[in-house]
Structure formats: structure tokens, C-alpha cells
N, C-alpha and C positions, 0 to 999 in steps of 0.2 A: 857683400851686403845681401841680406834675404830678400826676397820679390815682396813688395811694398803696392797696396792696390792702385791702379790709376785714376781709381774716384778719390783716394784722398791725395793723392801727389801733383795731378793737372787738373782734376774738372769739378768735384762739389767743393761749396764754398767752407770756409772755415764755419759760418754758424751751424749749417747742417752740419758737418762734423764734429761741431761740441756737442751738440745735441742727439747724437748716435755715441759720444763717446762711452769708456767703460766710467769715467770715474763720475760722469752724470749718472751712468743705470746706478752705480753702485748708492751713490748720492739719495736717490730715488726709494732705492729698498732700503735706507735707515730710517729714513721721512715714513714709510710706510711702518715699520716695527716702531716711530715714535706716536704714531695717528693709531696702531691697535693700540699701544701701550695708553697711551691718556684716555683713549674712549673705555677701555675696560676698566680701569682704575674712578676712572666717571662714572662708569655705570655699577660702582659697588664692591669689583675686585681689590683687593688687599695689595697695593704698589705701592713701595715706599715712594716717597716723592726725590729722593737722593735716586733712587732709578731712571726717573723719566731726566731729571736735572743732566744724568752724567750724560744719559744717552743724545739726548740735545747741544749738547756741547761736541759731542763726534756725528755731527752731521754731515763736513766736509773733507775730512783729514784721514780717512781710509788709508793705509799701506797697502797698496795693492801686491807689492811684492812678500810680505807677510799675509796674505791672505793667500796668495799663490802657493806660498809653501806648504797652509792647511790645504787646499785643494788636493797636493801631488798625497798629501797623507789618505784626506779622507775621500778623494775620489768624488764628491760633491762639492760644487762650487756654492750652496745657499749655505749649507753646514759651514763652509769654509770661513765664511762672511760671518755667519753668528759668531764663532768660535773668534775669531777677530776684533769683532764689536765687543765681546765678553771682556777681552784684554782690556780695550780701550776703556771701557765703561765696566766695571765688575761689580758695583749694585744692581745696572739692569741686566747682568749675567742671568740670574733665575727667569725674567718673566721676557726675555727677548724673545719672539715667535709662537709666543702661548696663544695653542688653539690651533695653528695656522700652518700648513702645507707650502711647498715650496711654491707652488703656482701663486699664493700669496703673495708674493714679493714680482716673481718674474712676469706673470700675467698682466699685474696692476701695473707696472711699470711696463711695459711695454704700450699698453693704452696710454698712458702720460704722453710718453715717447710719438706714437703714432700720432694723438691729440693733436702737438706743441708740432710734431713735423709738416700738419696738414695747415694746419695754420702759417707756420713761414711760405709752407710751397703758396698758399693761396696771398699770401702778401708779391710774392715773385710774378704771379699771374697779372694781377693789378698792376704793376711795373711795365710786364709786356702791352696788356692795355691801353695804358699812358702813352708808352712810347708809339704803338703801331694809330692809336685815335689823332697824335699829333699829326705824323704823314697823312692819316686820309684825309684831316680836315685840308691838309692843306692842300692835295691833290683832288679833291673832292668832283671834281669837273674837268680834270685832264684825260680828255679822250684816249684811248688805249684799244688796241687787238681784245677783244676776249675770244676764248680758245674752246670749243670743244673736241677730243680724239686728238688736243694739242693740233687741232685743222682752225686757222682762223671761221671765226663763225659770224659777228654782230661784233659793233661795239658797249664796251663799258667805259668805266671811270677808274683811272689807278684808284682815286680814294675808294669806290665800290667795290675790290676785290681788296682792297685789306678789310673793309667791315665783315666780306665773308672769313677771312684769317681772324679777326677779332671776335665772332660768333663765336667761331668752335672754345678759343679759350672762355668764353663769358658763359658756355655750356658746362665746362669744365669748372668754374668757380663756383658755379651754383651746385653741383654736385657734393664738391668739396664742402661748401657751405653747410649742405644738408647733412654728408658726414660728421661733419663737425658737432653741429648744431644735435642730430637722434645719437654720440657716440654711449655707450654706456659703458660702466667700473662695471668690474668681476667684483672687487668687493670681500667681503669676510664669507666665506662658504665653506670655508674647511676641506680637508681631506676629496671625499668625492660628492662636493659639495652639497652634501643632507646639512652641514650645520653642529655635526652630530658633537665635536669636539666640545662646541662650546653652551650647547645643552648641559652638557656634563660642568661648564665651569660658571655658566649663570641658572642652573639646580631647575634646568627645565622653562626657564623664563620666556619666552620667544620674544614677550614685546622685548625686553633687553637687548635678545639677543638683534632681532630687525633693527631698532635703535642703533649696534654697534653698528651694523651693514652701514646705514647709513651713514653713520660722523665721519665712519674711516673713509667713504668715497666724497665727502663735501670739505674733508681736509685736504685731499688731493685733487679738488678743485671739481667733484662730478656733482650733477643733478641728481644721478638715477644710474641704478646697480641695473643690472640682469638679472629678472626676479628667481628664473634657476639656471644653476651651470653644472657641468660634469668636476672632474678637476680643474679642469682649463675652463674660461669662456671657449664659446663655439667657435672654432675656425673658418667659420664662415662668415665673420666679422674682417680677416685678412683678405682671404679671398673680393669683398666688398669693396674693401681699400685698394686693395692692388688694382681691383678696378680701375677707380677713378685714378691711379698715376696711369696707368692704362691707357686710357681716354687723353689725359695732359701729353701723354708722349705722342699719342695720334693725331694731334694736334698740333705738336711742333714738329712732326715729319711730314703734316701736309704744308703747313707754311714754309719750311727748308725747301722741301721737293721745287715747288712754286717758285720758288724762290733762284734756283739752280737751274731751270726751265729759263726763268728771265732772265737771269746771266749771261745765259748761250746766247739769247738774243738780245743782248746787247741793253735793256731797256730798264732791269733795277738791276743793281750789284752791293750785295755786303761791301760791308765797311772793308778798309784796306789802309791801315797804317805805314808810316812813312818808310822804315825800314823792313815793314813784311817782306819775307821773302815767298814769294809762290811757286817757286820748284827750284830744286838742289840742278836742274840739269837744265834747264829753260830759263833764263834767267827773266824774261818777258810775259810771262805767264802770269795771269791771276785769278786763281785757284777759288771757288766758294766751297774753302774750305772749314769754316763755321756751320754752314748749313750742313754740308755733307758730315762733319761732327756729331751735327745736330743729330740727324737722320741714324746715324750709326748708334750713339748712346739711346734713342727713344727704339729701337728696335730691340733692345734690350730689355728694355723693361716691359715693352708690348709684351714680350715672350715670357716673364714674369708673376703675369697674370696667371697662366695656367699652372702654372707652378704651385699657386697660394690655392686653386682652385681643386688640384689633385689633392691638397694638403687637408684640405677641409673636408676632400671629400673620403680619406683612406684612414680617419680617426673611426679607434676602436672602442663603440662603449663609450665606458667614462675618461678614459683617458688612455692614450700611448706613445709612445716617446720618441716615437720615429720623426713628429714633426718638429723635434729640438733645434737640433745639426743643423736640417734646412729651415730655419724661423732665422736662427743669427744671423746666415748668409742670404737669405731672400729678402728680407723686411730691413733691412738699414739699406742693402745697396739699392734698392729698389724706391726708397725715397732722395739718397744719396746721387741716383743717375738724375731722376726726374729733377730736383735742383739745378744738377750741374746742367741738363736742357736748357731750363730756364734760365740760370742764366745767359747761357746764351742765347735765347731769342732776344732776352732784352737789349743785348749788346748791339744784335743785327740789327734791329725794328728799329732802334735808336738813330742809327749810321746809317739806315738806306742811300744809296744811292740812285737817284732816279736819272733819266737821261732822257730827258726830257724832247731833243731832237730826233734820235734814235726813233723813241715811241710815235712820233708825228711822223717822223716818214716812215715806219711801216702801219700806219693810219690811211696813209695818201697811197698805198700803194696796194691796200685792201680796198679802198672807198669802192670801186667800181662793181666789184664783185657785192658788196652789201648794198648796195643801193638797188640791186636787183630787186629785190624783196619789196621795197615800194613801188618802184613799177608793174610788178605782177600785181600788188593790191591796187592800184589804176586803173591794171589791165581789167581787171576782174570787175571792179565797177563801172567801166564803159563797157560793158556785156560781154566780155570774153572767158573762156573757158580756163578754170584754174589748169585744171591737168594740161590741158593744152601749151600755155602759156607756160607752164613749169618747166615742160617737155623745152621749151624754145630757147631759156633760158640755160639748161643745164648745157643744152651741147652747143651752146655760144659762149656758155663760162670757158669749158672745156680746151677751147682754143687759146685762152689766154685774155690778161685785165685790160690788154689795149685797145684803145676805141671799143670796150665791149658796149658801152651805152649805146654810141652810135651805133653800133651792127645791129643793136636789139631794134632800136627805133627803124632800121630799112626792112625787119624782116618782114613779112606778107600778113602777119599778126597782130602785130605791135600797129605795123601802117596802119590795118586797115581800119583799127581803133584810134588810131589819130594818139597814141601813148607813146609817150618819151620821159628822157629824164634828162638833161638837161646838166654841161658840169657846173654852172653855177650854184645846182642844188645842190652839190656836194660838201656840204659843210660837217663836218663832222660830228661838232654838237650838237645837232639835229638828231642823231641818231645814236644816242645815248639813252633815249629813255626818260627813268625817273632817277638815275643813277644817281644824280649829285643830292637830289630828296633824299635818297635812301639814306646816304649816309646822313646827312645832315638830324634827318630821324633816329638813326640808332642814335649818333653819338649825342642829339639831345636828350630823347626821351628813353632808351632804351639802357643807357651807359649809366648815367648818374646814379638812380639807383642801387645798380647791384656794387657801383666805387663805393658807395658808405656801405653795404652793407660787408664788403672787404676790408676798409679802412676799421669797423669795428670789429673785424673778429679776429684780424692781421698786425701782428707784430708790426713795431715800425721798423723803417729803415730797411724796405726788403733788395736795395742797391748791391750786387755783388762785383766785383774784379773777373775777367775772363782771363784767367791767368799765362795760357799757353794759346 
């Protein structure tokens, strides 16, 4: 059996795979030579109407394997394609591709493609969101460790360090959003995009010809062309995109990371099914093996980025064809991993497991140490020296959490400001902050929002299977 990718076999979902498939691009560039064909024929050109009719009826039934065979001849896969549609439809044999260069077909289609991909990835987001806003509301106020140097530092709220995992993506949809929202069609531009072809075929007309630009990118669903392009749109439009999957990957390899950090300790754990097995040789072992997934497939596509960004930046002039080879294999796997991330974050955020004991007693067994910090501010306002008192505090931490209150309260400092702390102060929720407001503010006023503004630019159903 030949090596088969492991983005379509274990990790992107079937819809991003139909939607990178061949027989959609191909789908895609007959739609495109039937949107020249009626707008030229509208704007004046001589098309029988048995042309557009025949070509309309082979919009989905391509032979890919007959089209393969024009390929191994003609050494062109867009020739191959005409030459194929000619068979199928042989009225619109004469006016198939009239005007229009290959980047006509592959270009446009690829924006389609990238469009429709940003859009599911940004339905998938919205899913992770759902799922990680349900845990924080509910944990909104559960005291927890917060970490800096992964060194206990202050407490937070479990709910308050997923609103920080729910920012980065809600960063990341807005992004998308805007991609979405400024994307522009390459459009009719001809050869190295002057136009020049179709000068010649509407007798010098421009408004005509602008007119074509237009209908043929609002047939394929665009607002607004690129008012000049070389052959290609600028690859600096890839580079832009791979961006933002860029950013979505950075995203769910901080929430993994996070995530594999609390595992160890004991305090959230991915989901774990009844017969997962978490190691061939331990049989006790439970592996966060989803995150570490996670982390491995978005390291991937981080590295991707530079990829689209050499690409955009080693084009020659009007056009050169070094970026072909690497466009096929960067730009589909590169939306193809970021899906497959997503979906699995949804999976985890969904399945958390919080452990809710765990996290209380390493709360109880940090308190002493944090509660330092409001005794120094005590200290400091019954007239003692901050540095002073800082000094008193580090090398009393230093010896360990037990009785640290009471040792602080005998030192010659502490006494002779009459300051103590007291373990009845020790409450945990005291020292939390604004932590459970926070959340409570994102997910009212900060979430709702940007959900409709996903809910309307996102496919439905963005629910996917973690397969493996």
C-alpha cells in the first residue's frame, strides 16, 4: 500500500478534507470557465447558448482519470482539464478559457478554497469557546495555585485561567474574521495581469472589460477583486493566512502545554475513555495524550508560516513557478493540521476533568506562603520598612510553609509592629482577587458578541469525531 498522509487517515476531519479535495478544486474551475463564459457572452461576445447550457450540466462529473491521461500527454494539468471539459461539453469546446491564463482557474480557486476553509476553521473556534466558557462559568470561583516560572505565585480561579485560554482563541477569531471579511478575488486579469487578452476581445472597451472583473468574482461569491495582480495574486495574501492558522496553532499549544503541566499535578486531566489504553508497557499509566497531539500537530503548522512567508517573498516579477509544488503541499496541510488541532481542543475543553480535592489541597498547602504578602502590606502601614520586612519574610519563607505565619508574627519586626496574620484569615477566597468578576465579564460582555459575529460567518455544525 503506498504512504497515505496522516492528516487524512487519523486527524483532519472529513469536511476539511472534501473541501481540499481534487474533485472540489476541479468542481471549482468549471464554475469559474461557466462565470467567464455568461459574463462575456452578457457583455456582448458571440456564445452560443448550447455552450454555456452543455458546460453547466458538466459541472460535477469530471473523470478524473481521463483527465489524468490528458495530463501524462500534455504535461499541463489546466490544458488537461479544458481538453476534458471540451469532450464533455463540445459546444463550449471554442470559448472554454477565452481570454484567461491558467492562474485564472488555480488562483481563483484557491481563494474560494482558502475563503470556505477559514470560515469552517472559524466555526471550530466558536465550538472550543462553547466548550472551555461552559467549564469556566462553572468553575468561576474555584480557588487554584496560579503559577509563575511554573513557581507557585498568588491565587486564581480555575474559571480565570481558562478565560486566559479562551482570549488567545477569541484573538484568533477576530483575526480570521477580518481575513475573511478584507479577502479579495484575483479575478479576470489575463496573462500577466494588463488585461491585455481581453482588450483585444471587447475592441478596447475597459468599462466592459472591469464589468467582466466584476460578475466573474460576485459569481463566486467575492465583493471586490485586486485592483492589480501580476499573474498570480500577490503571495503575500498566503503568507497573511498562514498567519492567522499560525496564531490558532499558538493557541492550542498554549492551552495543551497548560494543560499537561496540570496533569502532572494532579488538578485537570483530559478526557480518558473507558477502554483508552495509556501505554502498551504501563498498563496504569494515563497519558495526556490529546494535548501532547495537540502540541505536536500545531508545531507544525507554526513552522508553516515561514514557509508561505519565504514564498511570497522569492516571487520573481510577474510571476514564477517555483511557488506551485510548495502552494499544493503548504496550503491544504496547513489548514488540514489546524482543523485537526481544533478539533481536538474541542474534544479536551469539552471532557475536562477537574479534581477538585487535588486543587484544594495544594491551595492549603500554599496558603501560608501567600498570605505573606498581606502581612507585609500591614506591616507597611503600621510604619514598617517595606525592604525591610521583605528581607524578614524571604528568609522565614525559605525554611519552609510550617508555622511560617507564627515565626513571622515572633520576629523582632513583625512584634514590634504588633502585625500578624492569623490562620483563621486564611481563606482562600479572599485572595483571589477579582478573578470570578473577570470571568463573569468576559463571558457576559466580552463573548456574546464576537459568538454572533462567528455564528454568522461560520458554517453550521462545526462538531467534529476525534478519531484516533
Amino acid at each position: 500500500m503506498n504512504w497515505v498522509s496522516p492528516l487524512s487517515t487519523r486527524y483532519a476531519s472529513p469536511a476539511m478534507q472534501a473541501l481540499w479535495g481534487e474533485r472540489r478544486r476541479i468542481g471549482l474551475w468549471r464554475r469559474l470557465w461557466l462565470a467567464l463564459m455568461e459574463g462575456q457572452r452578457d457583455l456582448g461576445l458571440e456564445i452560443p447558448e448550447a455552450a454555456i447550457a452543455q458546460l453547466r450540466a458538466h459541472l460535477d462529473d469530471a473523470d478524473l482519470d481521463k483527465a489524468a491521461e490528458y495530463e501524462r500527454r500534455l504535461r499541463h494539468d489546466v490544458m488537461a482539464h479544458i481538453h476534458h471539459l471540451g469532450d464533455q461539453a463540445p459546444a463550449a469546446r471554442a470559448y472554454i478559457h477565452l481570454g484567461a491564463t491558467s492562474a485564472f482557474v488555480t488562483d481563483n480557486t484557491d481563494l474560494v478554497l482558502m475563503r470556505d476553509a477559514m470560515r469552517l476553521l472559524l466555526g471550530r473556534i466558536g465550538a472550543v469557546l462553547v466548550a472551555l466558557g461552559k467549564q469556566a462559568r462553572r468553575y468561576r470561583a474555584l480557588p487554584c495555585l496560579a503559577y509563575t516560572h511554573f513557581q507557585a505565585a498568588q491565587l486564581t480561579t480555575v474559571g480565570k485561567r481558562m478565560t486566559l485560554w479562551m482570549q488567545d482563541f477569541a484573538l484568533d477569531a477576530e483575526e480570521l474574521l477580518h481575513r475573511i471579511a478584507t479577502l479579495r478575488f484575483r479575478g479576470v486579469k489575463g496573462t500577466t495581469g494588463t488585461q491585455a487578452s481581453f482588450m483585444e476581445l471587447f475592441d478596447g472597451d475597459h468599462a466592459r472589460i472591469v464589468e467582466l472583473d466584476t460578475r466573474v468574482a460576485r459569481a463566486m461569491g467575492f465583493d471586490a477583486v485586486f485592483p492589480v495582480t501580476g499573474q498570480t495574486y500577490t503571495r503575500k495574501i498566503d503568507a497573511q493566512i498562514l498567519a492567522v492558522l499560525s496564531g490558532i496553532a499558538q493557541s492550542v499549544a498554549k492551552f495543551a502545554t497548560d494543560l499537561r503541566l496540570l496533569q502532572h499535578e494532579g488538578e485537570i486531566l483530559e478526557p480518558f475513555e473507558g477502554e483508552q489504553v495509556g501505554s502498551s508497557a504501563m498498563p496504569y499509566k494515563r497519558n495526556p495524550m490529546r494535548a501532547e497531539r495537540m502540541t505536536g500537530l500545531a508545531r507544525f503548522v507554526i513552522e508553516l508560516e515561514g514557509n508561505a512567508a519565504h514564498t511570497a517573498a522569492a516571487q520573481w516579477l510577474e510571476r514564477t513557478l517555483d511557488d506551485s509544488a510548495n502552494r499544493r503541499l503548504v496550503i491544504p496541510e496547513a489548514f488540514l493540521a489546524t482543523d485537526a488541532i481544533l478539533v481536538l481542543a474541542t474534544n479536551v475543553a469539552a471532557g475536562l476533568e477537574v479534581r477538585e480535592d487535588t486543587i484544594s489541597s495544594h491551595v492549603v498547602g500554599g496558603m501560608p506562603f501567600l498570605a505573606t504578602e498581606r502581612l507585609l502590606m500591614r506591616g507597611v502601614k503600621a510604619g514598617g520598612d517595606r525592604q525591610q520586612l521583605h528581607e524578614v519574610i524571604r528568609g522565614q519563607s525559605l525554611e519552609g510553609s510550617e508555622n511560617l505565619l507564627d515565626r513571622l508574627a515572633k520576629t523582632p519586626e513583625f512584634k514590634r509592629l504588633g502585625v500578624r496574620a492569623t490562620a483563621e484569615e486564611i481563606d482562600p477566597a479572599a485572595y483571589v482577587g477579582r478573578a470570578p468578576q473577570q470571568v463573569d465579564d468576559f463571558l457576559d460582555r466580552v463573548l456574546p458578541d464576537l459568538m454572533r459575529s462567528i455564528k454568522a460567518a461560520a458554517p453550521a455544525g462545526a462538531a467534529a469525531e476525534v478519531r484516533v
